[in-house]
C-alpha positions in Angstrom: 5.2 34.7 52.3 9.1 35.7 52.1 10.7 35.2 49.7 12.6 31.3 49.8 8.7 30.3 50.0 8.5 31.8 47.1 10.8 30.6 45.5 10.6 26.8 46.6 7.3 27.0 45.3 8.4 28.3 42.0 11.4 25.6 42.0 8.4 22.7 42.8 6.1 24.0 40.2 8.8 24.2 37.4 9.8 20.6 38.1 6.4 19.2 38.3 5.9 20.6 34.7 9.1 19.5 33.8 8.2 15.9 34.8 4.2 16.7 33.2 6.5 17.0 30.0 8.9 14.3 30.0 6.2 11.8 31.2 3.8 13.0 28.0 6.7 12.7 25.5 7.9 9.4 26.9 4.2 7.8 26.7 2.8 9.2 23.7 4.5 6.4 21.8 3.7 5.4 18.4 0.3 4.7 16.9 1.0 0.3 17.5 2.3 1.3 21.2 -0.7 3.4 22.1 -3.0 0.8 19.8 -1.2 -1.9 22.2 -1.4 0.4 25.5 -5.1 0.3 24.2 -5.8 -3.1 24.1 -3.8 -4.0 27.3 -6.2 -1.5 29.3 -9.2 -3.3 27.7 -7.7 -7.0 28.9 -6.7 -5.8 32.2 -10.5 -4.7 32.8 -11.4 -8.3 33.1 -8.2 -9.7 34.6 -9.7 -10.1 38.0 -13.0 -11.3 36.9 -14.3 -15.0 35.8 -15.3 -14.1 32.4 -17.8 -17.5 32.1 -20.0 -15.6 34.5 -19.8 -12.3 32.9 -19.7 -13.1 29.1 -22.9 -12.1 28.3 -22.5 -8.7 29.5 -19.4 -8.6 27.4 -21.1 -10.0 24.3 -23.5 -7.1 24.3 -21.1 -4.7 24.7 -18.9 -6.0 22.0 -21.7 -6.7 19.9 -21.2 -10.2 19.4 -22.6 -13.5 20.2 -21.9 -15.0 23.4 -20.9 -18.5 21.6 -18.5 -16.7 19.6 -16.6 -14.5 22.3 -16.9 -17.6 24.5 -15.1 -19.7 22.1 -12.4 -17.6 20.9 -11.5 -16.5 25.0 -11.8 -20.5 26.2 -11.0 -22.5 22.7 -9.2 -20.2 20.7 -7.3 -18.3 23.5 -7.8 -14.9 22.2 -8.0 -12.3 24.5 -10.5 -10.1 24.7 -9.0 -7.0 22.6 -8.5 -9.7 20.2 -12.5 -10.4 20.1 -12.9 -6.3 20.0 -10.6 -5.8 17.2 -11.8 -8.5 15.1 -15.6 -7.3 15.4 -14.4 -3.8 14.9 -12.7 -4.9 11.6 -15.5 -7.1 10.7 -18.2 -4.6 11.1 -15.9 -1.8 8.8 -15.2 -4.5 6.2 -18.9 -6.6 6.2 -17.4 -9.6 6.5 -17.9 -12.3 9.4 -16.1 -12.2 12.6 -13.7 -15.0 12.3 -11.9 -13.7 9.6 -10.1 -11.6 11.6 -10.0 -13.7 14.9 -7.0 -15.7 15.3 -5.1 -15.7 18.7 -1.9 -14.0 18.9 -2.8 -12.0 15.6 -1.0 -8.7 14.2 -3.9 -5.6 14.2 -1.5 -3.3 13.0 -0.5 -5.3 9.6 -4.7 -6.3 9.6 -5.7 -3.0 10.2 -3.2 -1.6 7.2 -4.7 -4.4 4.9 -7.9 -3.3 5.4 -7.3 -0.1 5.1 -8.2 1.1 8.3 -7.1 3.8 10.6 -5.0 2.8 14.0 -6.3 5.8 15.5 -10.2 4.6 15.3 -9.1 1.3 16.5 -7.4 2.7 19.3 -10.7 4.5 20.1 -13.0 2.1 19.8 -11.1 0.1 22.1 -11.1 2.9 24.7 -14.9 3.0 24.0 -15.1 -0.6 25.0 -12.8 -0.3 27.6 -14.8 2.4 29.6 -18.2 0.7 28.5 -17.3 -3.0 30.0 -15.7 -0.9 33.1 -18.7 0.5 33.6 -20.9 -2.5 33.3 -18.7 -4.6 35.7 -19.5 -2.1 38.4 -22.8 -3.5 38.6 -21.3 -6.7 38.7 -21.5 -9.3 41.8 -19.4 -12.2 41.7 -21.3 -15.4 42.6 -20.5 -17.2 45.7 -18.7 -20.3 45.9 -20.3 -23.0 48.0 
């Protein structure tokens, strides 16, 4: 290789680390952005699917009933990170799931009054994320007649 190879290369490798850089200090955000980035990822997951047809897979992995998580996403209009978090709080605390689950509902001031870290509610909802993606891939949509 001569030598402007060289350095083009060098010039396109620099940048590209550069951009690696500024990218992962523009995104790592605070704890309630990446706790919101979080849950966002886990609502998107089911955006393009019916979830009356797949909210029993969804109750197990949530570890819920399927009356409850049916009734808080069609009655109560919580989404599903809303569900997630408010089991996830209700199992650390031992106290029943609707006490936390309330549409539109402020994790970060819930999760400080009950004393529990943002960074193990951001990972459980990764958890759950990658678990429901995973069981939606077996997934077949039924036909409409």
């Amino acid at each position: 290789m001569d030598y402007a190879t060289l350095k083009s290369m060098k010039t396109i490798v620099l940048t590209s680390v550069l951009l690696l850089l500024i990218n992962s200090a523009t995104f790592a955000g605070t704890t309630a952005g990446r706790l919101n980035q979080a849950a966002q990822s886990l609502d998107d997951t089911i955006k393009k699917v019916d979830i009356t047809e797949v909210s029993t897979e969804l109750a197990k992995v949530l570890k819920v009933e399927n009356a409850t998580l049916t009734k808080a996403v069609g009655e109560s209009k919580c989404s599903l990170s809303d569900v997630a978090l408010a089991n996830f709080i209700a199992e650390k605390k031992n106290k029943p799931i609707e006490t936390f689950l309330k549409a539109e509902q402020n994790w970060m001031d819930v999760l400080k009054a009950s004393e529990i870290p943002e960074n193990e509610a951001e990972e459980y909802l990764d958890s759950v994320q990658s678990e429901i993606a995973f069981a939606l891939l077996d997934f077949k949509p039924k036909k409409k007649k």
